[in-house]
N, C-alpha and C positions, 0 to 999 in steps of 0.2 A: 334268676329274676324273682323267682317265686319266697325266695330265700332272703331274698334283699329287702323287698318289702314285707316279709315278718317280722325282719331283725330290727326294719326302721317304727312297725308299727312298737314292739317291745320296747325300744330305746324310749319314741314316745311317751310312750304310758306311763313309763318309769319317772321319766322326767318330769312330766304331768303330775301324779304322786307323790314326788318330790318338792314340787313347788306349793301342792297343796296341804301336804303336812308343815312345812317351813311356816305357812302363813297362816295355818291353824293354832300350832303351838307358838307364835308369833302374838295373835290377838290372845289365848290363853296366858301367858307369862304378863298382856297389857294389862287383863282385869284384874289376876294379881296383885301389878304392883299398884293399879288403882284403889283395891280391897285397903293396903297396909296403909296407905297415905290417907285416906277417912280413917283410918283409927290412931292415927297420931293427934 
């Protein structure tokens, strides 16, 4: 039992950190391509 809820808290957290780098480098890649399109 004690086992289950480690594995579910890890799975968590993983996926948690996963979706916040996705939408980290998500909004970095947008100011990018906003940077290149004010210099056209």
């Amino acid at each position: 039992m004690i086992f289950l809820i480690f594995a579910y808290t890890i799975s968590f957290g993983l996926l948690l950190g996963l979706s916040y780098f996705v939408i980290f480098s998500y909004s970095k890649s947008k100011k990018i391509l906003e940077n290149i399109d004010r210099k056209k």
